[in-house]
N, C-alpha and C positions, 0 to 999 in steps of 0.2 A: 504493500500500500504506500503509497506516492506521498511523503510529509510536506506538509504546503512550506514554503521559504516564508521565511519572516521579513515581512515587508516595510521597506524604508519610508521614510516622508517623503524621499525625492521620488519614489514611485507613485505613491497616490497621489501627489499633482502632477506627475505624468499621467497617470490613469485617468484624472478628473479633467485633465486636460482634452482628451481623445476625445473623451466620452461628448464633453462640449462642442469639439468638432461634428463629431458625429451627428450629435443632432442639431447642429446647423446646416450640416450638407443635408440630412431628412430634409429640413423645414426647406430650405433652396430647391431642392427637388419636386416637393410638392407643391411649391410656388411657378415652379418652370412649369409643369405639369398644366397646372389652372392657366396658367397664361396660356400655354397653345391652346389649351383648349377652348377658354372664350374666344381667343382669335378664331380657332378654326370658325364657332358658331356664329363669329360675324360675318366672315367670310361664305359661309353657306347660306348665310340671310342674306345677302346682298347680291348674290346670283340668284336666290328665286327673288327679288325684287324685281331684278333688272327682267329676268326672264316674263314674270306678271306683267311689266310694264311695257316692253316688245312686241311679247307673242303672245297678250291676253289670258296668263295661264289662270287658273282660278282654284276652290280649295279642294278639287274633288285631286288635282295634280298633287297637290300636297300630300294628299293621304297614299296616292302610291308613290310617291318619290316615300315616304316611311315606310312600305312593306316592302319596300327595295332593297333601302338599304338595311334594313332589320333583318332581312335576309341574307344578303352580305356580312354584317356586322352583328352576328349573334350575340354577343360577349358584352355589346357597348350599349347600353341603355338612357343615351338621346337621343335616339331618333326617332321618336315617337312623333306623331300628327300633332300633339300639341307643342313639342316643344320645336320643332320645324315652323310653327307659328311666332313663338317666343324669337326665335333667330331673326325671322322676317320685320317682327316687329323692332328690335333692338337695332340692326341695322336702318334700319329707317327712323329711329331714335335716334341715333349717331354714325352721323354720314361721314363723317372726318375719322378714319386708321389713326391718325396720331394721339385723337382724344382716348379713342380705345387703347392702344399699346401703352400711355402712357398712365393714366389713372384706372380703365373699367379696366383690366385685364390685371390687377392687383387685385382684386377682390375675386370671392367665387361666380357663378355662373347665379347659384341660390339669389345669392343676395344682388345679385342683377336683374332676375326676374322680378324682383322685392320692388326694387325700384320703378320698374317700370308698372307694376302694378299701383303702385302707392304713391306716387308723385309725376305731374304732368308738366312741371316748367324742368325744362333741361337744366337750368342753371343752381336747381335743388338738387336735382339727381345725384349731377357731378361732382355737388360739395358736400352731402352725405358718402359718395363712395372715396371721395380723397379722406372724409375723416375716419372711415370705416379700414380704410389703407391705415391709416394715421397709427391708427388706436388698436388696432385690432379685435372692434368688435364681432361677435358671431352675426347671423341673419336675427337671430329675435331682438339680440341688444338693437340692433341697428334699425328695427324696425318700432322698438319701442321708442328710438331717440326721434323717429320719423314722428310719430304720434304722440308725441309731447311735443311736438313741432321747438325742436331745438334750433332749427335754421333760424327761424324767427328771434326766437330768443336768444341767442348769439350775440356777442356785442351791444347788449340794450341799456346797459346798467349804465346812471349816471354818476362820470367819474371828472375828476382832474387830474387824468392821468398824462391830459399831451401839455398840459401846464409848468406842471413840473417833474417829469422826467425826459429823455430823450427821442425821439421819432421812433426807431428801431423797437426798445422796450415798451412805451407808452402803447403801438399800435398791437402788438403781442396780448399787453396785460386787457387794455379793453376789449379784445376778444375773448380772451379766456371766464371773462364773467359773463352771465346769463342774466335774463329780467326776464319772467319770475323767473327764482328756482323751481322744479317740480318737484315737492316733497310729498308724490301718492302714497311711496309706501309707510305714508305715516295717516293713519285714521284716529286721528285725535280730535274735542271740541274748539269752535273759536272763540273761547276762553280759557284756555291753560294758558300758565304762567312760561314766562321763557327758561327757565331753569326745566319742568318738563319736557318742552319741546327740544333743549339740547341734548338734557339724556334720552330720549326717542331716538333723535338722531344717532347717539354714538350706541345705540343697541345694536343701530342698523347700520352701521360704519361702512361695511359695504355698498349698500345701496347708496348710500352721501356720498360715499367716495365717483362711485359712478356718476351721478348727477354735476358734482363736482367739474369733472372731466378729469382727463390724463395728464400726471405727474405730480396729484397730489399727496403727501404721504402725511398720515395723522400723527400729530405729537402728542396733544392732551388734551383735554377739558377742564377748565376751571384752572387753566395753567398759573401759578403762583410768579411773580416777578415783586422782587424788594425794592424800594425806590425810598432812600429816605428814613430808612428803618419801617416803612409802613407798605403793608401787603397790598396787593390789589391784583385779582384776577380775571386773566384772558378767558370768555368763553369757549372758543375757541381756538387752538393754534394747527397750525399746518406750515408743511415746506414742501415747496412745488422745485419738485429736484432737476425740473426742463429748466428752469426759469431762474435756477438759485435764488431762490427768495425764499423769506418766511412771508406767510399771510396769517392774518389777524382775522378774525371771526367775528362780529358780533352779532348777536340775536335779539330784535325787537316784536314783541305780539303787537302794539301799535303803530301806528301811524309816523312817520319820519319825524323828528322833532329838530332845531337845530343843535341843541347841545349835545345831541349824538357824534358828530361832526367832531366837537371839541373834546370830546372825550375819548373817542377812538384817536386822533391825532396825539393824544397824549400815550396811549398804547403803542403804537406803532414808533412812535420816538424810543419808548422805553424799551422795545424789541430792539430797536438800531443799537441802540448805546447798552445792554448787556450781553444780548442773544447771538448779533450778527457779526461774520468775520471780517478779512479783510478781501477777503473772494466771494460774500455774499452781494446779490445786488441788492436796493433797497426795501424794506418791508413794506410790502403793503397793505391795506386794513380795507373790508370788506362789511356793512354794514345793512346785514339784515331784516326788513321791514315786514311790515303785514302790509301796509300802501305808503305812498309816497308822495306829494307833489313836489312838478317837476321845478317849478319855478324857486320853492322853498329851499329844495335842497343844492340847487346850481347856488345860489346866496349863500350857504351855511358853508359849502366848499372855495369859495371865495377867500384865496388870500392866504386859505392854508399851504403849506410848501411840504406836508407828505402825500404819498399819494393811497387818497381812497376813494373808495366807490361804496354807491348807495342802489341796495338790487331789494326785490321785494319776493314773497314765496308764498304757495301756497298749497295747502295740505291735502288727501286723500278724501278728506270728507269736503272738499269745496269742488272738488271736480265734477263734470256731467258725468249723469249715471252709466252713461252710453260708454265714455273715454273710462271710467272707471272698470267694468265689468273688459276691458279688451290688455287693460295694463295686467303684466303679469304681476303674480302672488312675489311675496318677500322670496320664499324658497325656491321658487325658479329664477327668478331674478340672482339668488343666488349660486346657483348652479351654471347660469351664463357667465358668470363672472369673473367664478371657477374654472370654468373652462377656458376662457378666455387667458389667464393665469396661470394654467397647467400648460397648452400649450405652446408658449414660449420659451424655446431654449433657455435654460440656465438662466429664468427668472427668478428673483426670490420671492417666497409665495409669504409677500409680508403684507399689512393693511397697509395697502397703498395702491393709488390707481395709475402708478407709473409706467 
């Protein structure tokens, strides 16, 4: 019987090393794979176009152009009547080979069909599949973000971010914030206190993280910083590891007020001068509402020189019944997330949406 050798450190980071190759050539592999193959099914939708548009063909061609090549192609299970439709449509969605090679052909085939089922202006399509590239989410994450209409909310929050930081960062951070947040998977009343509402959130850490977006990673609640001999706590903190930064959290059940304004600027200073390095870029503080006016809080940001933003949120039980019965449960929610997480090479599977 064979006695195993007693194994050095410098072998298990050879070993750990491989092993990471490994399943980076996997994921590469699988990535080339998906790419020919949406190419191919643009490419065979854009010859029955051409073909329909020439020589009149119609859907009855369709259905034997499928029992052809299914007969040819025993083994491959697209070529089915519908989805020789989906081909025809998709190329006729996107007429342009470069828009396809270069953003739809990162993503799968699934969640191209998603799109075209789910969204009618091209210019949503293309900027759900570049974030779905982006991020790596599966078809249901990406379709729940479709139905929370994230496009929209994208960039809404009112900040003074291009005030006082520099073009490059400033255009970055005002993207990265939403107006609202969509906090479904929380089914609370609208009166809980904000001390409720944050621990709701951090039960669901996950789910916040996702809504969030990518590259936030959680640091605490009710985070403690000493200023003066005297305590006072962040409701939130987070470090957005794209971004190098810390962000500052805070959570309001009312209505925007301006001393919110002056009080978060005070947090976010206190973050610079204990927390941040000298390779962090600067903190920025993120200001939670139930509602807002626009006019009030453009005023209350007036003249401050950190930079924060004012986004408003709203909970599970203010949604329509309709949107609500279609958002998945917390536990699938968490299982796409998971997934999402597990299949990235040599992730670490830590609370974080990075």
């Amino acid at each position: 019987m064979a006695v195993p050798l007693p194994l050095s450190a410098e072998y298990n980071d050879f070993l750990r090393g491989l092993k990471e190759r490994i399943r980076k050539a996997q994921s590469q592999a699988v990535l080339a794979v998906n790419r020919e193959l949406v190419l191919l099914y643009w490419q065979i939708g854009q010859e029955i176009l051409h073909r329909q548009r020439q020589q009149g063909w119609g859907a009855k061609v369709i259905d034997q152009l499928a029992k052809d090549l299914g007969r040819e192609f025993p083994e491959m299970q697209g070529f089915s009547s519908r989805n020789l439709k989906y081909m025809r449509a998709f190329a006729e969605a996107y007429p342009d080979a470069g828009i396809v090679q270069a953003v739809l052909a990162q993503i799968t085939w699934y969640h191209n069909i998603a799109l075209l089922e789910k969204l009618k202006a091209p210019e949503e399509r293309l900027w759900y599949a570049y974030k779905t590239a982006e991020q790596g989410w599966s078809r249901n994450v990406m379709v729940l973000q479709i139905e929370s209409e994230l496009y929209q909310r994208q960039g809404g929050a009112i900040t003074n971010f291009r005030q006082v930081l520099p073009a490059p960062q400033s255009e970055l951070l005002q993207q990265m914030i939403k107006d609202p947040y969509n906090f479904a998977f929380l089914t609370l009343e609208q009166d809980r206190l904000e001390r409720t509402i944050e621990k709701a959130l951090i039960e669901h850490i996950r789910d916040f993280l996702l809504e969030l977006g990518v590259g936030f990673a959680f640091i605490g609640s009710q985070y403690v910083l000493e200023v003066s001999g005297r305590e006072y706590r962040l409701d939130l903190l987070f470090y957005h590891v794209r971004l190098h930064c810390y962000v500052v959290i805070d959570l309001k059940t009312g209505e925007f007020e301006p001393a919110f304004s002056g009080q978060m600027n005070f947090y976010v200073a206190a973050v610079d001068n204990l927390l941040r390095s000298s390779q962090d870029e600067p903190t920025i503080g993120i200001i939670l509402c139930k509602s807002k006016d626009k006019t009030i809080v453009e005023y209350a940001l007036q003249g401050l020189q950190k930079p924060i933003g004012v986004s408003t949120y709203r909970l599970g039980s203010e949604l329509p019944e309709q949107l609500q019965t279609i958002l998945p449960t917390v536990a699938q929610l968490e299982v796409e997330l998971n997934t999402v997480i597990t299949d990235i090479p040599g992730e670490p599977h830590a609370e974080s949406s990075a």
